[in-house]
PLY file of the C-alpha trace (Angstrom):
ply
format ascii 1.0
element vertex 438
property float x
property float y
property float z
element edge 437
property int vertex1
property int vertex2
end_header
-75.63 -59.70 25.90
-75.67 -60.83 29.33
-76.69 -64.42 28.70
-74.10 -64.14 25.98
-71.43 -63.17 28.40
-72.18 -65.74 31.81
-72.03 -68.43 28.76
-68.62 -66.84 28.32
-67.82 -66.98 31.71
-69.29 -70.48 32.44
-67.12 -72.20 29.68
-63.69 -70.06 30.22
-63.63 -70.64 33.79
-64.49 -74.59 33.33
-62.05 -75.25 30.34
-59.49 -72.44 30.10
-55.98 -73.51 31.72
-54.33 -71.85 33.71
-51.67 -68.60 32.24
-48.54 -70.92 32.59
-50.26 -74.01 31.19
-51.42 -71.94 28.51
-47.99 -70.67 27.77
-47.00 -74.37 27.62
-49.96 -75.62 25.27
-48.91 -72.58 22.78
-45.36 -73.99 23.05
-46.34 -77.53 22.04
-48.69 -76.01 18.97
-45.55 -73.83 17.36
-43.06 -76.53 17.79
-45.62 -79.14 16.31
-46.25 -76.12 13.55
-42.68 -75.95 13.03
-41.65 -79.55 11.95
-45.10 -79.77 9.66
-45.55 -76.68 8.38
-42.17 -75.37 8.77
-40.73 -78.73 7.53
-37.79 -78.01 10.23
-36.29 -80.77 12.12
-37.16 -81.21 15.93
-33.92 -80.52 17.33
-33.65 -77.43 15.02
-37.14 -76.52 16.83
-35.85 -76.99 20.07
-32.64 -75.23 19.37
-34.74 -72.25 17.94
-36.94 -72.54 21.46
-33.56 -72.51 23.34
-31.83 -69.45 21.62
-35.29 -67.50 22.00
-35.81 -68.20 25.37
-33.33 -65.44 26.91
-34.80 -62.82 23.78
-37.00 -61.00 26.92
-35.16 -60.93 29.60
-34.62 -57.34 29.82
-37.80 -56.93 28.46
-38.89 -59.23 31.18
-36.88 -57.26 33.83
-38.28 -53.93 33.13
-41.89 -55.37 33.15
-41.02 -57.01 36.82
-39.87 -53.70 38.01
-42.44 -51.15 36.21
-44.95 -53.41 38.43
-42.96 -53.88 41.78
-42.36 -49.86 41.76
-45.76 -49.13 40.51
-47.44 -51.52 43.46
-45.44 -50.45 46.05
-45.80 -46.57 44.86
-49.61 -47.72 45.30
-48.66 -48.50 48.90
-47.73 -45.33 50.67
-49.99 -44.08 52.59
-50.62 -40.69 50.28
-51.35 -42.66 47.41
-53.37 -45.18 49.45
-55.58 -41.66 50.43
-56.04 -40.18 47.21
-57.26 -43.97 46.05
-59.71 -44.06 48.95
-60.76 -40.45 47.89
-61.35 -41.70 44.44
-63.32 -45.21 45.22
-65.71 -42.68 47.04
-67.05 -41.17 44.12
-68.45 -44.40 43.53
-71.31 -45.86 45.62
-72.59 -48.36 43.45
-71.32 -51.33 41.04
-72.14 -49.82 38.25
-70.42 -46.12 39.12
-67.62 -48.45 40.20
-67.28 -49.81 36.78
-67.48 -46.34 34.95
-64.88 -44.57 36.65
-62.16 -47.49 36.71
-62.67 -48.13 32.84
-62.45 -44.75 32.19
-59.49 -44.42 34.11
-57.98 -46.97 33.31
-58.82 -46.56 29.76
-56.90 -43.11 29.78
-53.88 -43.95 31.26
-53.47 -46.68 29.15
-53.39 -44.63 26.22
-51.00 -42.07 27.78
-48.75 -45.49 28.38
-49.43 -48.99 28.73
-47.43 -49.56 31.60
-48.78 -46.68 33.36
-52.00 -47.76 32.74
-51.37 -51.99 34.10
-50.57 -50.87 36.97
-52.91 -47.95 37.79
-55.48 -49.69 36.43
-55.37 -52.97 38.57
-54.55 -50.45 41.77
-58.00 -48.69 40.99
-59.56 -51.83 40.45
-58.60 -53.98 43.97
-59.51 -50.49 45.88
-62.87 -50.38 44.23
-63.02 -53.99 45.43
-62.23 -53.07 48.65
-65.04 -50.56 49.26
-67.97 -51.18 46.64
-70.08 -54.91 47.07
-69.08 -55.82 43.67
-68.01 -58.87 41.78
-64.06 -58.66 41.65
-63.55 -60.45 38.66
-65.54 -57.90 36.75
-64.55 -55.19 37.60
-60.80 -56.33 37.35
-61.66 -57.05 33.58
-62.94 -53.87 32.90
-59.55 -52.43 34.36
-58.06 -54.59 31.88
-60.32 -54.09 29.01
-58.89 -50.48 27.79
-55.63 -52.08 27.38
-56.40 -52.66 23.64
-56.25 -48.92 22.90
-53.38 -47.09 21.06
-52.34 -43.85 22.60
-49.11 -41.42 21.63
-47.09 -44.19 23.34
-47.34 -46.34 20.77
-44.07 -47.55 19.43
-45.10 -48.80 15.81
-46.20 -45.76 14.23
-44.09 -43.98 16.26
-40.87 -45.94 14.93
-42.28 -45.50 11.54
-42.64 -41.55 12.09
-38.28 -41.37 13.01
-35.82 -40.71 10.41
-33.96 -43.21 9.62
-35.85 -45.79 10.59
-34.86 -49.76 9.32
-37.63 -49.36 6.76
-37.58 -45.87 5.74
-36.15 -46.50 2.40
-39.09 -48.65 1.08
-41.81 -46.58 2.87
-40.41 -43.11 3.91
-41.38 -41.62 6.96
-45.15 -41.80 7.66
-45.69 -39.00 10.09
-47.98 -39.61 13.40
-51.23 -36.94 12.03
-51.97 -39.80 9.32
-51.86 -42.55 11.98
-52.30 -41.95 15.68
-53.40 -38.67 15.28
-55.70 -38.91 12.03
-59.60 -38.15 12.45
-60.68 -41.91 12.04
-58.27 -43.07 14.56
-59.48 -40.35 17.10
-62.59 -41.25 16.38
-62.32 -44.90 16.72
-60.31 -44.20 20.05
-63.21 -42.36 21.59
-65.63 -44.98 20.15
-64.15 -48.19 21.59
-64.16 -45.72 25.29
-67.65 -45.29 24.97
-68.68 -49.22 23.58
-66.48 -50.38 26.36
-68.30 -48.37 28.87
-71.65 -49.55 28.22
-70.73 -53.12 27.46
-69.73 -53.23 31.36
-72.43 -51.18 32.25
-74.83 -53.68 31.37
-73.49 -56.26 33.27
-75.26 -58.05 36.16
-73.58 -59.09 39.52
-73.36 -62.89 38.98
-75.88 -65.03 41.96
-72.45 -65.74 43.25
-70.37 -63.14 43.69
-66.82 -63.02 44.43
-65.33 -60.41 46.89
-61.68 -59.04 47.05
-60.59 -61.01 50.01
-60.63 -59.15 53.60
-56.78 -60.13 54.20
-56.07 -58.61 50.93
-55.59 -54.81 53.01
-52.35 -53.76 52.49
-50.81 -51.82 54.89
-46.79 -50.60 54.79
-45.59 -54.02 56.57
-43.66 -52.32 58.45
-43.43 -51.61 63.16
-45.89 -48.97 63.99
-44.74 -45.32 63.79
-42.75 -44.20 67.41
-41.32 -47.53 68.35
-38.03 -47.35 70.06
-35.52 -48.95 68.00
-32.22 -50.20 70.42
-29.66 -50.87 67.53
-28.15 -48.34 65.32
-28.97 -50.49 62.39
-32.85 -50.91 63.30
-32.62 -46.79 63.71
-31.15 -47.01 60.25
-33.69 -49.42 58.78
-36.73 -47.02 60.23
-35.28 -43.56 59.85
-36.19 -41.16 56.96
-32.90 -40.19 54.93
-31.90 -43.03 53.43
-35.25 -43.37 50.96
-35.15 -39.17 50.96
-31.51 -39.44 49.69
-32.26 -41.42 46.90
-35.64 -40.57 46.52
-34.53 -37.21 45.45
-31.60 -38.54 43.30
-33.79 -40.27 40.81
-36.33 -37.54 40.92
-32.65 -34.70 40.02
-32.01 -37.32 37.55
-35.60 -36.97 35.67
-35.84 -33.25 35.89
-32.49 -32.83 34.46
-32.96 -35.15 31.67
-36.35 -33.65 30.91
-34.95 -29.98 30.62
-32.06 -30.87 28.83
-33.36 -33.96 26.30
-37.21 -33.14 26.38
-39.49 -35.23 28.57
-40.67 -38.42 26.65
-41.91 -41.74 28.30
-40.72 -45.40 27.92
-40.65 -48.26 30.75
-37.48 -46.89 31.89
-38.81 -43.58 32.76
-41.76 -45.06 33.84
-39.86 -46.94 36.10
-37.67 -44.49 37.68
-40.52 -42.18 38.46
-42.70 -45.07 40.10
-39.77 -45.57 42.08
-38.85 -41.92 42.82
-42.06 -41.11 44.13
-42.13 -44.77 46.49
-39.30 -44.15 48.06
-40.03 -39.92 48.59
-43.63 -40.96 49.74
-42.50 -43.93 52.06
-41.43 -43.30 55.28
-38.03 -45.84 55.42
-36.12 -48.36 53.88
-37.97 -50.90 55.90
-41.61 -49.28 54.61
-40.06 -49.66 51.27
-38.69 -52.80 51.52
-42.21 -54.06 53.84
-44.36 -53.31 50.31
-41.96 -54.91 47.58
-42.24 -57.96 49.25
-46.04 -57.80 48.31
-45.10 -56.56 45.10
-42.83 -59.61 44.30
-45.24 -62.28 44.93
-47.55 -60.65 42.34
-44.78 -60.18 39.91
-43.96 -64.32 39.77
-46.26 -65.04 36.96
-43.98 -62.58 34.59
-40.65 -64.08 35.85
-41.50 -67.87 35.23
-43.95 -66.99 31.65
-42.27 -63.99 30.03
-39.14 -66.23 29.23
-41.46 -69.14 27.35
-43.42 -66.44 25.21
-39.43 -65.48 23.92
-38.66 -69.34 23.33
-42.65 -69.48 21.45
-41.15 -66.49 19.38
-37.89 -67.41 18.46
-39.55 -70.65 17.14
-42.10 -69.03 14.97
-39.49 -66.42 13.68
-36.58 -68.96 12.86
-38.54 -71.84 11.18
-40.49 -68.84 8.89
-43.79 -69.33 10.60
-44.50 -65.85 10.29
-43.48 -65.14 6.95
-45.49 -68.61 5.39
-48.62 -66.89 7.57
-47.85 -63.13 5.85
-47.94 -64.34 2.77
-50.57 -66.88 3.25
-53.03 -63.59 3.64
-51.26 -61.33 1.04
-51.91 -63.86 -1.85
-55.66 -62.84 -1.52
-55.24 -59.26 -0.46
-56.67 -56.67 -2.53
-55.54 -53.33 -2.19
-59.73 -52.55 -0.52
-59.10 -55.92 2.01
-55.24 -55.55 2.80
-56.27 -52.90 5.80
-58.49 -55.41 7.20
-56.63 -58.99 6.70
-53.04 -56.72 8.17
-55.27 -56.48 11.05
-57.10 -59.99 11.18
-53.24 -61.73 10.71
-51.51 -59.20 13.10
-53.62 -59.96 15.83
-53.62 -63.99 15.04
-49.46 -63.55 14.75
-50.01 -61.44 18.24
-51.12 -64.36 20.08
-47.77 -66.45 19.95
-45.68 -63.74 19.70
-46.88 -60.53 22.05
-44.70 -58.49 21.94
-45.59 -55.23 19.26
-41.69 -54.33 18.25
-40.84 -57.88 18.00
-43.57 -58.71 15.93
-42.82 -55.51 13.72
-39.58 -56.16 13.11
-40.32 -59.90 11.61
-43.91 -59.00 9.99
-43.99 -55.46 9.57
-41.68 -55.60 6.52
-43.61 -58.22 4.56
-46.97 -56.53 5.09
-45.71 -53.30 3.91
-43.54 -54.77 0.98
-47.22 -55.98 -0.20
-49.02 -52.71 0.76
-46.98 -50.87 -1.59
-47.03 -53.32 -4.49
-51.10 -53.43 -3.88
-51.18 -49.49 -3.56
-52.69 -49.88 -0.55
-52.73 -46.61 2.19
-49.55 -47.02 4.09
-51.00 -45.19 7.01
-54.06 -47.52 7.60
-51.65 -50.23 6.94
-49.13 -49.30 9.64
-52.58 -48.46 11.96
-54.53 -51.75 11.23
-51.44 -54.06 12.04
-51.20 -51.77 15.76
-54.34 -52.16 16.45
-54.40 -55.95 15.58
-51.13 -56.25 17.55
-53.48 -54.28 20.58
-56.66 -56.05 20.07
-55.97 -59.76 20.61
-53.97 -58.54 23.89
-57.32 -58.62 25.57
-57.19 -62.82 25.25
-53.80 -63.58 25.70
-52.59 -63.82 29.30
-49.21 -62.53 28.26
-50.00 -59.16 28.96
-52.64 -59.50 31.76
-50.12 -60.92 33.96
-49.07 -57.98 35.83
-52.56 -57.06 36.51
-53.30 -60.05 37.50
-50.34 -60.15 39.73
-51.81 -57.03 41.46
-55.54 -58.01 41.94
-54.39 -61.90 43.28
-56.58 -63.38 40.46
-56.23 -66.17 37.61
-56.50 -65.57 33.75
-59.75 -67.65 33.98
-61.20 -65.08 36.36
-61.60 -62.55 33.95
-60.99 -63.95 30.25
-64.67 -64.90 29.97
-65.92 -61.40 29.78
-62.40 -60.28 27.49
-63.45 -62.78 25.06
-67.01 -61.01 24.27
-65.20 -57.96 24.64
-62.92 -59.26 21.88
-65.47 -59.55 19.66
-67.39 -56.29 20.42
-63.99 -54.34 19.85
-63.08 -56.21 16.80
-66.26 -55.47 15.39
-65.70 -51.83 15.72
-62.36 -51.86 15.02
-63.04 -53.41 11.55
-66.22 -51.16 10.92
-64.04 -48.93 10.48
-61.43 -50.26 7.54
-64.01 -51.53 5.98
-65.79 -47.92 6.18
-62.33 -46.14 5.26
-62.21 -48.38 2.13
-65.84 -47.77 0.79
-65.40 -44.00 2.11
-62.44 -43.21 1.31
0 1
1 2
2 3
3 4
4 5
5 6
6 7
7 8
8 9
9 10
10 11
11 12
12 13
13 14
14 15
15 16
16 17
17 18
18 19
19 20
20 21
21 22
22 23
23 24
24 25
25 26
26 27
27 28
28 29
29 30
30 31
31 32
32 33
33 34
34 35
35 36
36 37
37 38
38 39
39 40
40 41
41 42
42 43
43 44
44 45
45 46
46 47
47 48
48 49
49 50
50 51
51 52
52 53
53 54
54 55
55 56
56 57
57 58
58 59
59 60
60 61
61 62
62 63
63 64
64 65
65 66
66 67
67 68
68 69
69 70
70 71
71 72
72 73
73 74
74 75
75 76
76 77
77 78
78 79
79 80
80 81
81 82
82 83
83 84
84 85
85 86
86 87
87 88
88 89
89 90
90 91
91 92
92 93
93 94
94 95
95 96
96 97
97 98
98 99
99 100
100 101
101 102
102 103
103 104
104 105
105 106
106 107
107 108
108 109
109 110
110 111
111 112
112 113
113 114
114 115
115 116
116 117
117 118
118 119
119 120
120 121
121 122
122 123
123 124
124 125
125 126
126 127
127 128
128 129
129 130
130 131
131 132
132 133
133 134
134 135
135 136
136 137
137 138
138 139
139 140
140 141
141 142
142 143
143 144
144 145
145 146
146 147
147 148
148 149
149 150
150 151
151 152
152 153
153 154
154 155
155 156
156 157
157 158
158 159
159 160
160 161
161 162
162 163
163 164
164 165
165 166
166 167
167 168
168 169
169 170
170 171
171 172
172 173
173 174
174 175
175 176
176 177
177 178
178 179
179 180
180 181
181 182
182 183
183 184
184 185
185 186
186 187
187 188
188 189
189 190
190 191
191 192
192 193
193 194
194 195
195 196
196 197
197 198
198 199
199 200
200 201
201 202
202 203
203 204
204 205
205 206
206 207
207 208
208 209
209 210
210 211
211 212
212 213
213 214
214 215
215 216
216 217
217 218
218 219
219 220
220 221
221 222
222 223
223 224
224 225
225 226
226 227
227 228
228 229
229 230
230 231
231 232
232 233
233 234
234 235
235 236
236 237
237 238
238 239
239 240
240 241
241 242
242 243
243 244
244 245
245 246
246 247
247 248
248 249
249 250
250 251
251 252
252 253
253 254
254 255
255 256
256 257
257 258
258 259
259 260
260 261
261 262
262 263
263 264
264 265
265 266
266 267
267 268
268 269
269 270
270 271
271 272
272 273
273 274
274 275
275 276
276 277
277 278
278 279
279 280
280 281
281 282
282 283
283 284
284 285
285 286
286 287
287 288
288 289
289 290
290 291
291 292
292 293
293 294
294 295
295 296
296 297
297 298
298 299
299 300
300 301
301 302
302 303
303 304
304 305
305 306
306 307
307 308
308 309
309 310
310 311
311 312
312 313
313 314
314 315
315 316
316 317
317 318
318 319
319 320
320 321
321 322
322 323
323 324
324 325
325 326
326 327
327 328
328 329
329 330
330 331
331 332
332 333
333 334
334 335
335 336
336 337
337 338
338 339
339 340
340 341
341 342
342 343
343 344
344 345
345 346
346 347
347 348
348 349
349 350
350 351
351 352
352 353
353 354
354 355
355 356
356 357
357 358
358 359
359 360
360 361
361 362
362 363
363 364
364 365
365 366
366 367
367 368
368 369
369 370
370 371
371 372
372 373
373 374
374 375
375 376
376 377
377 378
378 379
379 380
380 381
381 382
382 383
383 384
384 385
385 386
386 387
387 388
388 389
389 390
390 391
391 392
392 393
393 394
394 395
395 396
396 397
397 398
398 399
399 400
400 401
401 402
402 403
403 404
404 405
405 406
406 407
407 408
408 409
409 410
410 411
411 412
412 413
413 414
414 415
415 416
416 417
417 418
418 419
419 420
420 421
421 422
422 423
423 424
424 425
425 426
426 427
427 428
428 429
429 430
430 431
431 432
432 433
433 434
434 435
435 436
436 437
């Protein structure tokens, strides 16, 4: 496994492009797919490229500011504290990489955006304070990112009344998907495979350090300094970030006793923000640690809009559907489990985004379930955990992590891409188990 793995390494950190480039290569592949495959013309490509390419920019948006609140949240100095508190349960590398994939690993299934950003936070502070090799252990932050937890929004959709495909499959409630016995199972399984698989890695001959200028401090003049102006006295003074501090957190406790408490980016992004500007001492603090935060988020404002242009070409020129039905027309109702999964995660790679890819796939694949009388359920579970599991090798969603931890794709991709293949393997154990089980 470990020769396995620095081969891994050795060849994704040699050939492997940057995230950007990447982004760009997958670009020139659809549009090239488009006019042979797709027969379409090459203006129609680029026009389908051009009305795509603003698709995300909300989605984009909320993804910049879940990781500017959540990094600058990681900033104040309580947060900074309880960190340090939990890197010292750790004295060695391998104790280091235990406790941030577990971690990690949880609050990623609680919520992926929780998770990105807690996970890379645990990750550069165990770089900070254990002689380990960053890449690694930033990849095992990373690595639980496959999972599906109760935040899920695919089987959850599917689980709502009156849902857009409730009349051809009903409602498909969440104890035969997320919450069924194989899916726990396989949950707790992939935990404890991706556990050991970093467990019984060795620090490279060469190993890289998080660098010592990477300390982050608030930015900001040192506590008691005599400020002359009224606006500098502004600026440094308490109230301001209190004030609205304490509005967004009124906000979220009346919503959550009136509506129920439920969480999506939004909430996630008001409470990261809530609790940065209660826990940080000014506006200047505040303001001292987003402009950290920013720098990391620049790989999701210049890539998140080319992924939209990648998907509007593969949805308008019927990419997708020619690939759907490509797999159904040798689906049998044992196999269609395991090839929804094997062609949701391919589909997942040029277009990652798991509603997105629902909306345009999700009603083919279930149009054939049901005339194959396959399970519904392991249908609607196989295509979210495909959607999940080819996450781990597209650079889409590791940006903001990698934003956080100052590192490339190609840092970390080469140990993803075995983990890839050890979580696929599990993950379609299990169909094919389910199928010859029952």
């Amino acid at each position: 496994m470990e020769a396995i793995t620095n081969f891994s390494v050795r060849v994704v950190q040699r050939y492997l492009p940057s995230a950007f480039v990447l982004a760009v290569i997958l670009t020139a592949i659809v549009f090239v797919l488009g006019v042979a495959v797709g027969g379409e013309a090459p203006v129609n490509m680029a026009n389908y490229w051009g009305d795509g390419f603003s698709s995300l920019f909300k989605f984009g948006m909320q993804m910049t500011l879940v990781l500017l609140t959540g990094y600058v949240l990681a900033l104040t100095p309580l947060v900074q504290s309880l960190l340090t508190g939990l890197t010292r349960q750790a004295n060695t590398p391998k104790q280091a990489l235990v406790l941030t994939v577990v971690v990690s690993f949880v609050c990623y299934y609680l919520n992926w955006g929780f998770g990105m950003v807690a996970g890379a936070i645990l990750a550069r502070e165990m770089g900070r304070r254990v002689a380990i090799h960053f890449p690694l252990i930033v990849a095992a932050a990373y690595g639980g990112e496959l999972v599906r937890g109760p935040s899920s929004s695919i089987p959850l959709v599917i689980a709502t009344p009156d849902h857009f495909m409730e009349d051809a499959i009903g409602i498909v409630p969440v104890t035969e998907t997320l919450y069924s016995v194989w899916n726990i199972a396989l949950t707790i399984g992939l935990l404890c495979l991706l556990v050991i698989f970093f467990m019984v890695q060795k620090q490279p001959e060469k190993v890289v350090r998080l660098e010592a200028d990477s300390e982050d401090g608030e930015g900001v003049p040192a506590s008691g300094k005599a400020y002359r102006s009224p606006s500098d006295r502004i600026e440094n003074s308490r109230w301001p970030t209190l004030f609205l501090g304490l509005l967004a957190a009124g906000y979220l406790l009346n919503k959550a006793l009136l509506q129920g408490f439920s969480i999506d980016l939004n909430t996630i992004i008001l409470i990261f923000l809530a609790l940065g500007l209660l826990l940080h001492q000014s506006p200047a603090a505040y303001l001292g640690a987003a402009e950290k935060a920013v720098n990391a988020a620049r790989g999701i404002i210049v890539q998140f809009p080319l992924y939209a242009g990648i998907a509007g070409m593969m949805t308008s020129a019927g990419l997708v559907t020619q690939f759907s039905e490509a797999i159904i027309s040798v689906a049998t109702p044992e196999t269609f489990p395991l090839l929804t999964f094997l062609s949701a995660g391919a589909v997942n790679f040029f277009i990652p985004s798991g509603g997105g890819q629902w909306a345009i796939q999700g009603p083919i694949m279930m149009k054939a379930a049901a005339a194959l009388g396959a399970d519904p359920a392991q249908t609607i579970m196989a295509f979210t955990w495909g959607d999940g599991w080819t996450n781990q090798i597209q650079p889409f969603w590791a940006l903001p992590l990698l934003g956080v931890a100052g590192l490339s794709a190609r840092d970390i991709m080469g140990y993803l891409v075995i983990w890839l293949l050890i979580s696929g393997t599990a993950i379609v154990s299990t169909f094919v188990a389910l199928t010859v089980f029952g």
